[in-house]
N, C-alpha and C positions, 0 to 999 in steps of 0.2 A: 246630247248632240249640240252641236254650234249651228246657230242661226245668228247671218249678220242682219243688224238692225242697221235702220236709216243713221247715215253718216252725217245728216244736217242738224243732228237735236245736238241740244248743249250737254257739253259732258258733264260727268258727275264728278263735284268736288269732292278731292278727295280730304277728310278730316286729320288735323293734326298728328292724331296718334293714330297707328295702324296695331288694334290690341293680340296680336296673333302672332304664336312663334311657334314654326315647324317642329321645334327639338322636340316635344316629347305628344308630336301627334302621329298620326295615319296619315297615309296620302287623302283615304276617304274624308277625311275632319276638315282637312288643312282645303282642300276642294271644297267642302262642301258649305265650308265659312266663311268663303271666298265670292262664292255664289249670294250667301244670305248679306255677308257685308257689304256689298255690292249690287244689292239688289235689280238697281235700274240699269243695269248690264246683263248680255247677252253672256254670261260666263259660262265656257266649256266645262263639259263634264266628262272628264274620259279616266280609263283605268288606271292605276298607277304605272304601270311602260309603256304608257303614252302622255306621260305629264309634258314631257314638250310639246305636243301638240293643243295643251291647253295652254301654255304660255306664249305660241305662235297665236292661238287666238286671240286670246288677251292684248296682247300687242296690237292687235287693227282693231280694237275696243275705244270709241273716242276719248274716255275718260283716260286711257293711256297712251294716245298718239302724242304727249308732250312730255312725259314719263321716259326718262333714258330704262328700259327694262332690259334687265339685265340681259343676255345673250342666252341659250340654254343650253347652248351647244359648248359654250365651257366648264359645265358643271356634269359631272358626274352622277351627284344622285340630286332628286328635287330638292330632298332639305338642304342644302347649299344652295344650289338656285336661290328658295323662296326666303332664306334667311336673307340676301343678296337684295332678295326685291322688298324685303319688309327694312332691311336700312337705306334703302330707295325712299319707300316711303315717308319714313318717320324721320330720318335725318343722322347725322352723327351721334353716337352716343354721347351723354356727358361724363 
């Protein structure tokens, strides 16, 4: 379940590399590592045909109100999404 946390703490920076890539996990891993790496967030936990509504929560997450995240309304399955949101994070490839 999602519980919003107070919107006045400092978000949490996010580190250089973001070490996780959806291709060869489960919605459950790919969740649930999201959670652990993320710790000091309120990270949704919902079933895999509701992964957009863990990416709706995510987004009013302070740590990603300056985070362009991706849409998830244009992806068809999460692993597109999250691949989306992990070159978000980690930057262009080289």
């Amino acid at each position: 379940a999602y519980y919003r946390r107070d919107r006045r703490r400092a978000p949490v920076s996010i580190q250089k590399f973001f070490p996780f890539t959806p291709d060869y996990m489960s919605w459950e891993d790919w969740n649930g590592n999201m959670v652990i790496y993320f710790e000091e967030e309120s990270i949704p936990v919902n079933e895999e045909l509701n992964w957009k509504k863990t990416v709706e929560g995510m987004s009013m997450l302070p740590t990603f109100e300056s985070y362009p995240i991706p849409d998830p309304e244009l992806f068809e399955t999460w692993q597109n999404w999250a691949n989306a949101f992990t070159a978000m994070l980690n930057g262009p490839s080289q």
